[in-house]
C-alpha positions in Angstrom: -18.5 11.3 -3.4 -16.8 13.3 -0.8 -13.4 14.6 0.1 -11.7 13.8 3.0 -9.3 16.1 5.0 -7.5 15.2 8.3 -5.8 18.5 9.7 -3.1 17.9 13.0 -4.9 14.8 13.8 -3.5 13.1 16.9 -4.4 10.2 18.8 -2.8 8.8 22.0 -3.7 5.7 24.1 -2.8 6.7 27.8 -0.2 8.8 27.9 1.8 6.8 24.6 1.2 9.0 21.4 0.4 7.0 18.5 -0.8 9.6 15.3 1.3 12.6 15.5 -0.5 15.6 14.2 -1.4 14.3 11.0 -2.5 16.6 8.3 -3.9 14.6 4.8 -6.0 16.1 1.7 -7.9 12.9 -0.2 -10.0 14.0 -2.8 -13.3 13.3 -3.8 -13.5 10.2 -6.0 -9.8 9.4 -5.0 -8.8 5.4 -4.3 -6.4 6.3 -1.4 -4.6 3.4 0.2 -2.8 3.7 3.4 0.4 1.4 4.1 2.7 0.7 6.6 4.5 -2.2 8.7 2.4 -3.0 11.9 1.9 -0.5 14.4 2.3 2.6 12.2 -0.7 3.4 13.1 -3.1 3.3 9.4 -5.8 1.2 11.1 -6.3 3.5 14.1 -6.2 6.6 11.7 -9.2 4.7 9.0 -11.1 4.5 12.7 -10.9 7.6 13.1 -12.4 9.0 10.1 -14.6 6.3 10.8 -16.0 7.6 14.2 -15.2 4.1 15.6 -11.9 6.0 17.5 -11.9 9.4 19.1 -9.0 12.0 18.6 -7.5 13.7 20.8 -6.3 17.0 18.6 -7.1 18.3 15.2 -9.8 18.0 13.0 -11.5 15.5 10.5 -13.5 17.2 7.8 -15.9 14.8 5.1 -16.7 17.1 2.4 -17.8 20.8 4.1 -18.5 19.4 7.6 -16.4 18.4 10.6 -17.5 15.3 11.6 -15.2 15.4 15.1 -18.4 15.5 17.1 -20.4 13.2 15.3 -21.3 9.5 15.3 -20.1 6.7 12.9 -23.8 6.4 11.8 -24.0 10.4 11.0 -20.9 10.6 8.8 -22.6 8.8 5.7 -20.1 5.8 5.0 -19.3 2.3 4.9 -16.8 0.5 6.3 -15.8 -3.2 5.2 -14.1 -4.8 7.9 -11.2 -8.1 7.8 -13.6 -10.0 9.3 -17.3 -10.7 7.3 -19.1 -9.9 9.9 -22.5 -11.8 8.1 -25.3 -12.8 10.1 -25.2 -16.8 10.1 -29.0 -17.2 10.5 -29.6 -15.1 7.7 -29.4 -15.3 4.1 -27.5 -13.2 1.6 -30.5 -11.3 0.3 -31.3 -10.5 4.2 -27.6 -9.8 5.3 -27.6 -6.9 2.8 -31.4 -5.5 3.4 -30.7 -5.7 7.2 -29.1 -2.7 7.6 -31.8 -0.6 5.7 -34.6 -1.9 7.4 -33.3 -0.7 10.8 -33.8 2.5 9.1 -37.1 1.9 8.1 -36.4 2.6 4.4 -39.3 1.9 1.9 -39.4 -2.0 0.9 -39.2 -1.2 -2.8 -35.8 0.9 -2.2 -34.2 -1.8 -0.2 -35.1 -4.2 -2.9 -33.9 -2.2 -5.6 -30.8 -1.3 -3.6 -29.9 -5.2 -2.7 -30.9 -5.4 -6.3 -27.9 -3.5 -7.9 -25.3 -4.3 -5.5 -25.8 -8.2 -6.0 -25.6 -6.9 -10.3 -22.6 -5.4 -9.4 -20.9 -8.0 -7.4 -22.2 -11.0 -9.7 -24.2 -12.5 -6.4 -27.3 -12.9 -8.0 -27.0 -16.6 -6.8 -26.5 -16.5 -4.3 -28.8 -14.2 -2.4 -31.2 -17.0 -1.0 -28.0 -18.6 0.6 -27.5 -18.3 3.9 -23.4 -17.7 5.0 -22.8 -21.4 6.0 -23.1 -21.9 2.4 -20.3 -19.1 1.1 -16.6 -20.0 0.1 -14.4 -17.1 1.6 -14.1 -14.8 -1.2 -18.2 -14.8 -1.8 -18.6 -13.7 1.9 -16.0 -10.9 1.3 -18.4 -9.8 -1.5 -21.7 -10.2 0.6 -19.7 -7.5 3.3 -18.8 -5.5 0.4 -22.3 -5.7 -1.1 -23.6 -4.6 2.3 -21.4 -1.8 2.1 -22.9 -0.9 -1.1 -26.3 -0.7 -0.7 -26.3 1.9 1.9 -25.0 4.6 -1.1 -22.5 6.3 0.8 -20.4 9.1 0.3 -17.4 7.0 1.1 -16.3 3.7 1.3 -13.6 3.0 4.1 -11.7 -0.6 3.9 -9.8 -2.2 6.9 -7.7 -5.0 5.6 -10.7 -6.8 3.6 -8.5 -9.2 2.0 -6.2 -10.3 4.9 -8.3 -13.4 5.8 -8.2 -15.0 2.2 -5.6 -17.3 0.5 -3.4 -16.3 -2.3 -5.2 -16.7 -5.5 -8.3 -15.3 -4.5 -6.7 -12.0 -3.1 -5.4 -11.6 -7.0 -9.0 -12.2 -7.4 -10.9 -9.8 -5.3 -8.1 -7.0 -5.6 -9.3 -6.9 -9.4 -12.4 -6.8 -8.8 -12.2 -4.1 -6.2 -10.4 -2.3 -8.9 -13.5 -2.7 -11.2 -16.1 -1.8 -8.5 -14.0 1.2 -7.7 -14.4 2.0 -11.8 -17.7 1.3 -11.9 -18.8 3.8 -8.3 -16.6 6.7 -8.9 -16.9 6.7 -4.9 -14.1 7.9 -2.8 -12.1 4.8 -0.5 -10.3 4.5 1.7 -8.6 1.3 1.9 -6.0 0.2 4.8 -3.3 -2.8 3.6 -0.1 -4.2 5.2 0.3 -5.6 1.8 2.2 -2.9 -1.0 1.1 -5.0 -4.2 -2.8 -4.3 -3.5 -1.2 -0.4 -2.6 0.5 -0.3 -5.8 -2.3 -2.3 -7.7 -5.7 -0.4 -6.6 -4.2 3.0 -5.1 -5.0 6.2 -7.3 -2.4 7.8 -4.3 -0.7 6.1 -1.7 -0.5 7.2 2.5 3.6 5.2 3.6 2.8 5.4 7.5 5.7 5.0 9.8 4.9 5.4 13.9 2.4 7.3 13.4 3.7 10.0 10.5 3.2 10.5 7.1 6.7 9.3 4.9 5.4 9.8 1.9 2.1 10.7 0.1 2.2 10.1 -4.0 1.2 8.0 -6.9 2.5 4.3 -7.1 4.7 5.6 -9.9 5.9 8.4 -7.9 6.8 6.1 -4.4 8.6 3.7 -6.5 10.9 5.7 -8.7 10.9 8.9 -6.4 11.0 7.6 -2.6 11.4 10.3 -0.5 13.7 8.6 2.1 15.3 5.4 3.1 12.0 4.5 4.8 9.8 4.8 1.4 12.4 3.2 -1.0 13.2 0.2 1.4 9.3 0.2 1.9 8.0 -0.1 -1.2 9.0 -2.2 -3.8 9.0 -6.4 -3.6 11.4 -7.4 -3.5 13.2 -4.7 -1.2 15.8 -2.3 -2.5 19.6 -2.7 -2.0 21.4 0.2 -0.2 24.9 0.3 -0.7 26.7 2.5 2.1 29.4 5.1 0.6 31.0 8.1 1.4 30.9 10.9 -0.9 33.3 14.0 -1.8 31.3 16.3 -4.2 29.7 13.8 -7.2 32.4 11.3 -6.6 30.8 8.3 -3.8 33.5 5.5 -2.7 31.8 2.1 -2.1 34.5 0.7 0.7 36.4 -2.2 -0.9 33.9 -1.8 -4.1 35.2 0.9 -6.2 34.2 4.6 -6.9 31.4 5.8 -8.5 30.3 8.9 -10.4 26.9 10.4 -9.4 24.6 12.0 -11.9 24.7 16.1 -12.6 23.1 17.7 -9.8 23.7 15.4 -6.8 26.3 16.1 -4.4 27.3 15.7 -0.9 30.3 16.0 1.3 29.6 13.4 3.7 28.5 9.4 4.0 25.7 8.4 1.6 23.1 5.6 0.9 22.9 4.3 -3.3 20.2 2.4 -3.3 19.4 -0.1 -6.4 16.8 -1.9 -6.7 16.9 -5.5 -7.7 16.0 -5.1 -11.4 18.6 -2.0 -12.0 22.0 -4.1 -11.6 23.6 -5.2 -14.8 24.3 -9.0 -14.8 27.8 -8.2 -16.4 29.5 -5.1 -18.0 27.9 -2.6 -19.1 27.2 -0.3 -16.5 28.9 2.5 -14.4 30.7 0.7 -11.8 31.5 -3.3 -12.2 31.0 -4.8 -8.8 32.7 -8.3 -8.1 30.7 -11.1 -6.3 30.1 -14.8 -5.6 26.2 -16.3 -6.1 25.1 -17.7 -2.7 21.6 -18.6 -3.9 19.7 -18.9 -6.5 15.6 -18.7 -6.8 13.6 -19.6 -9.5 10.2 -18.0 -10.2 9.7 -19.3 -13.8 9.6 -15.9 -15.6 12.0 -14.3 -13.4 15.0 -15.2 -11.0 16.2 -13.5 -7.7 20.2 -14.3 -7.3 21.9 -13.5 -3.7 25.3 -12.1 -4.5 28.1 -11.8 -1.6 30.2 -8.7 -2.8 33.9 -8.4 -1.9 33.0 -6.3 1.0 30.8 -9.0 2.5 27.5 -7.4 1.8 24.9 -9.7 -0.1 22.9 -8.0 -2.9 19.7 -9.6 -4.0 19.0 -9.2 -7.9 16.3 -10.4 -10.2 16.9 -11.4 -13.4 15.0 -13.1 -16.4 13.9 -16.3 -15.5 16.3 -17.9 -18.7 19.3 -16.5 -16.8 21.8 -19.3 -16.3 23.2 -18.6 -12.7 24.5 -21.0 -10.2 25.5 -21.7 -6.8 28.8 -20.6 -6.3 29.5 -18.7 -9.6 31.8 -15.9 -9.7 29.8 -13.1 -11.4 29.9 -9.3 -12.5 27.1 -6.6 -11.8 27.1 -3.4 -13.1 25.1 -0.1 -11.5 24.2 2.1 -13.6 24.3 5.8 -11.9 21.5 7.7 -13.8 19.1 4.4 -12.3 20.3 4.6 -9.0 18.4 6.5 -6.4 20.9 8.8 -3.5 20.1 9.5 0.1 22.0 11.6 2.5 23.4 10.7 6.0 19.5 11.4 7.3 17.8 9.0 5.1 16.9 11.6 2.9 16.8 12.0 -0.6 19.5 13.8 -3.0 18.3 14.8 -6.4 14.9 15.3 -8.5 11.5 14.6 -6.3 9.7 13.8 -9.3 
């Protein structure tokens, strides 16, 4: 295992500037995840710790050692790419002992090493296969597998499950949950996707052109988003924002009513409440009673997601229990409760507790 630490990191292509002096800590043994919409920039920073990209300022330390200056083959990892990369004239057993031959390791430690990682990966099978032969999630675990049996220090992953249809992405992102149990080894893992983030991630990287948002647990991102960014980021579906202005704790929703913001948070000057789908109230109950008309309804079987028009105009989305009796066209009440609501200031950025 092996920590990993990125200080004032920048990249450009040309004269454009793409990672702006980045500075990141991942620990040793850590299951770091980074996230962001496309462009941000999280698969040109994994290259770089990589060696596959070279940077242009700052450093890039794995473990003790600055690797700036040295090769992708000298910086003891694996990286597992979106595409499988498998030699087609070869079979499994040979895909995965290919890599250690080239560097003429003894034939009883490749064979022990192709060994365990096929254990691990429950592709015992298959190893006399060749790839022709290999549904899409068996060849994901062959370019994993080939990952494993080199024993590095650190595992880097670039989109691995991208190519893959729905179910088996459930499928693979609990078992790359297991295998990280099992190693203890420090990955990296690059995802446009938030649920693997907020399934696998021991700590989370939100990337926006090239910056760091936010670094934090799951937990922490969702209930403690740092700014607009993070808290319209993260979360399926999206968080509400409701635009108000504010004098002291009192915020006025135009044409929705006033509400009353928890002990602590203040402002003098126009605000964001955001609420995420599950925190309105279908009904009384809550802090402020907001008035609206259904304009769709979704069902999902365990749960529902209702599009309400307010009586500003603005349509909320909200997600209810999947027995919730809503229709087209109903008049309905929500209710916001203030202590669940999250505050951000005229910048985007948050008002009250960090977590």
């Amino acid at each position: 295992m092996a920590s990993v630490t990125l200080s004032q990191v920048k990249k450009n292509y040309g004269k454009v500037p793409v990672i702006h002096g980045i500075d990141l800590e991942i620990k040793s043994g850590e299951f770091m995840v980074l996230v962001g919409p496309s462009g941000c920039g999280k698969s040109t920073l994994l290259r770089m710790i990589a060696g596959l990209e070279d940077i242009d300022d700052g450093t890039i330390s794995i473990g003790d050692r600055v690797v700036n200056d040295l090769g992708a083959s000298q910086r003891n990892l694996s990286m597992v790419f979106q595409s499988y990369a498998l030699y087609p004239h070869m079979s499994v057993r040979k895909n995965l002992a290919f890599g250690l031959s080239n560097l003429k390791m003894d034939k009883a430690e490749i064979e022990r090493r192709v060994a365990e990682a096929a254990r691990i990966l429950q592709i015992e099978p298959l190893l006399e296969r060749k790839p022709r032969q290999l549904s899409g999630g068996q060849k994901q675990r062959v370019a994993i597998g080939r990952a494993i049996v080199r024993e590095p220090q650190l595992f880097l992953f670039d989109e691995p499950l991208s190519n893959l249809d729905a179910e088996l992405r459930v499928q693979m992102r609990v078992e790359l949950a297991g295998l990280y149990q099992r190693l203890g080894t420090t990955m990296i893992y690059v995802t446009h996707d938030q649920t693997e983030a907020m399934t696998m991630a021991t700590r989370i990287v939100v990337l926006s052109k090239g910056h760091i948002e936010q670094v934090g647990t799951p937990y922490e991102l969702y209930n403690f988003p740092r700014n607009t960014f993070v808290a319209t980021f993260i979360g399926s579906p999206k968080m509400n924002m409701l635009e108000a202005v504010a004098k002291g704790s009192t915020a006025s929703l135009e044409g929705l009513g006033d509400l009353q913001m928890p002990a602590g948070i203040t402002a003098n000057s126009r605000v964001s409440i955001g609420v995420r789908p599950e925190q309105f109230i279908l009904g009384a109950g809550g802090d402020l009673a907001l008035q609206g008309t259904v304009t769709l309804v979704e069902y999902l079987g365990s749960e529902v997601f209702i599009y309400v028009r307010l009586g500003n105009g603005q349509v909320v989305l909200v997600q209810g229990a999947g027995n919730s009796k809503i229709a087209n066209g109903e008049a309905v009440t929500l209710s916001i409760s203030a202590e669940q609501a999250h505050y951000f200031d005229a910048e985007g950025h948050r008002l009250g507790p960090a977590g």
